[in-house]
C-alpha angles and dihedrals in degrees: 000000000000085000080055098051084042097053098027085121117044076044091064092051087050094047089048089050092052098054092054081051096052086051099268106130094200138045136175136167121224138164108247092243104137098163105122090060102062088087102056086040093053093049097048085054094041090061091048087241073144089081108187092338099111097158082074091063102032080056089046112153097359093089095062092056112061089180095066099047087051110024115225094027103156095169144004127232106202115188133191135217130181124227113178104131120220089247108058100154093184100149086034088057106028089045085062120069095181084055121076122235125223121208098244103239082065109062098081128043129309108290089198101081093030094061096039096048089051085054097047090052085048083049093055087043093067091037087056101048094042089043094117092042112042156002110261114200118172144155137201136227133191117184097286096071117094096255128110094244096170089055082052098051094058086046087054098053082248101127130299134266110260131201101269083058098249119113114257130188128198100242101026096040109205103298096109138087122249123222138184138216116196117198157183099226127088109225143178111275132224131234112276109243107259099197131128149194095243108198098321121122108174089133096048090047104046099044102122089209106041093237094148096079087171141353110301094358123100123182093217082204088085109025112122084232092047096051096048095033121038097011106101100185135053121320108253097252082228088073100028092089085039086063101068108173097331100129098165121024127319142247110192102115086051095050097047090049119105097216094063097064107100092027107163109248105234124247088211116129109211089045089063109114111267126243095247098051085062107125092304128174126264086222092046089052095046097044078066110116116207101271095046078048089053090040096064097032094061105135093001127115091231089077098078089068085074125217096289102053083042092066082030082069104034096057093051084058089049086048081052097044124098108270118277133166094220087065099048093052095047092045088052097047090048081056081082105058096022126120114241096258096045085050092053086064096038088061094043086053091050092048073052114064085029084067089047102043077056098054093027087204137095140081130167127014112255090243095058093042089061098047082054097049087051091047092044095053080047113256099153106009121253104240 
């Protein structure tokens, strides 16, 4: 042990050189004090901004102590890995309300596995090159497991927290994954970011749904992600029309955001958009049956939505879409087959597109138009 004291930190600079190596374009090095964070956690939960995420209460403070979730835990090791594919599309997609937008983080493979398997191989490199000195024993994490990764980041020097409640850093923006690394070894830490937001409130101002209820604060009841991702039952009619086309997920805080405009595009090869995320139609994507859905989500995170919310989703986008007889036709004829919850939607949507044959107008919601007007003068780029 005395060799390792001796080397710690000419260790920490190794073990930041072979995660770079490993494709992570960010490493830091924090304590896995998180103290300082259980207020603020207890009072999000408090107010039920967890939705139907119970897993986030039944967790409660054990995502602020690291130590607890993996015993013996002395640092954390947070990495970071960029996923903005190099065909974006946003204004192409958001501009066409007849076309289904993809959070972006979704378009390539899981991350989930990716980043983690890349941890766990950092993880064997320090157990490898300590091995005659010391026991290694670490564990990583990747965003499902029940840790405040983003806390852990700024403590890091990763980046810092920013208003819409993502981590952001001034020369990668927000669009990356975060991944932790917990430890047995005590190690040198780095300075905490101490970057911030400013006055600005792009984020507050542009959410469709109004889900920033202050800065830093979401209320996840509301979130667009939240809604099409981790919500199991019916869509509450007061979002349905928010939604737009946003079938999986949403970006709009992150492209509003400033500090995104000049975000890296990653190199990395699984978080490439996918063939069949290419400008695809809302009523292609809803005339899948469950095999053809299975099919194209292998390996993808949308997957985990399952095949019902998947139509759930899609039929609210057709109810947002301009008015068109095919999809009311094709709405009508998928009444027959549909669960109950996917049929409530279907007859919203139909309600929907009855309303706009009438008034032969819209198009987009306002909200959406005006996210497209600020991409398309690039703020931030279309990749």
């Amino acid at each position: 042990m005395e060799s390792l004291k001796m080397d710690k930190h000419q260790l920490a600079q190794q073990i930041k050189q072979w995660a770079n190596e490993l494709g992570f374009q960010a490493c830091g090095i924090t304590t896995p004090d998180l103290s300082q964070y259980e207020s603020a956690l207890q009072r999000w939960l408090e107010a039920g901004y967890h939705g139907e995420m119970h897993y986030m209460a039944e967790h409660g403070m054990l995502r602020a102590r690291p130590a607890e979730l993996h015993p013996g835990t002395l640092s954390v090791i947070s990495v970071r890995m960029d996923y903005l594919p190099k065909q974006a599309g946003f204004a192409t997609n958001l501009a066409d309300p007849s076309q289904a937008y993809i959070s972006r983080y979704a378009l390539g493979r899981d991350y989930h596995k990716l980043v983690r398997s890349r941890l766990k191989q950092l993880g064997q490199r320090i157990s490898t090159a300590l091995a005659n000195i010391t026991d290694v024993n670490g564990r990583p994490f990747v965003d499902s497991a029940p840790i405040l990764e983003r806390p852990l980041a700024q403590q890091a020097g990763i980046g810092w927290i920013g208003k819409h409640s993502l981590a952001l850093n001034e020369s990668a923006g927000s669009w990356f994954f975060l991944g932790e690394l917990l430890i047995n070894i005590a190690l040198p830490t780095d300075t905490p970011h101490e970057g911030d937001c400013g006055s600005c409130v792009a984020c507050i101002t542009s959410c469709p749904t109004g889900a920033i209820v202050a800065p830093y604060v979401v209320d996840g009841r509301r979130c667009i992600s939240y809604l099409t991702i981790e919500l199991k039952g019916a869509i509450p009619e007061e979002f349905r029309a928010l939604i737009g086309n946003r079938i999986y997920g949403c970006d709009d805080c992150q492209l509003v955001c400033p500090v995104n405009r000049d975000a890296p595009l990653t190199a990395e090869a699984d978080f490439q958009r996918r063939p069949q995320w290419q400008d695809h139609a809302l009523l292609t994507l809803f005339q899948w049956d469950e095999a053809t859905f299975l099919h194209y989500t292998e390996g993808s995170a949308i997957r985990r939505i399952g095949f019902e919310r998947w139509q759930r989703n899609l039929a609210v986008a057709l109810g947002n879409a301009p008015y068109h007889a095919e999809i009311s036709d094709v709405l009508q004829g998928a009444l027959a087959h549909a669960t109950p919850l996917v049929a409530e939607h279907i007859r919203w949507a139909l309600q929907q597109q009855k309303q706009k044959y009438w008034q032969q107008g819209n198009l987009l919601p306002r909200s959406t138009a005006r996210l497209v007007r600020i991409i398309q003068k690039g703020l931030p780029r279309d990749a």
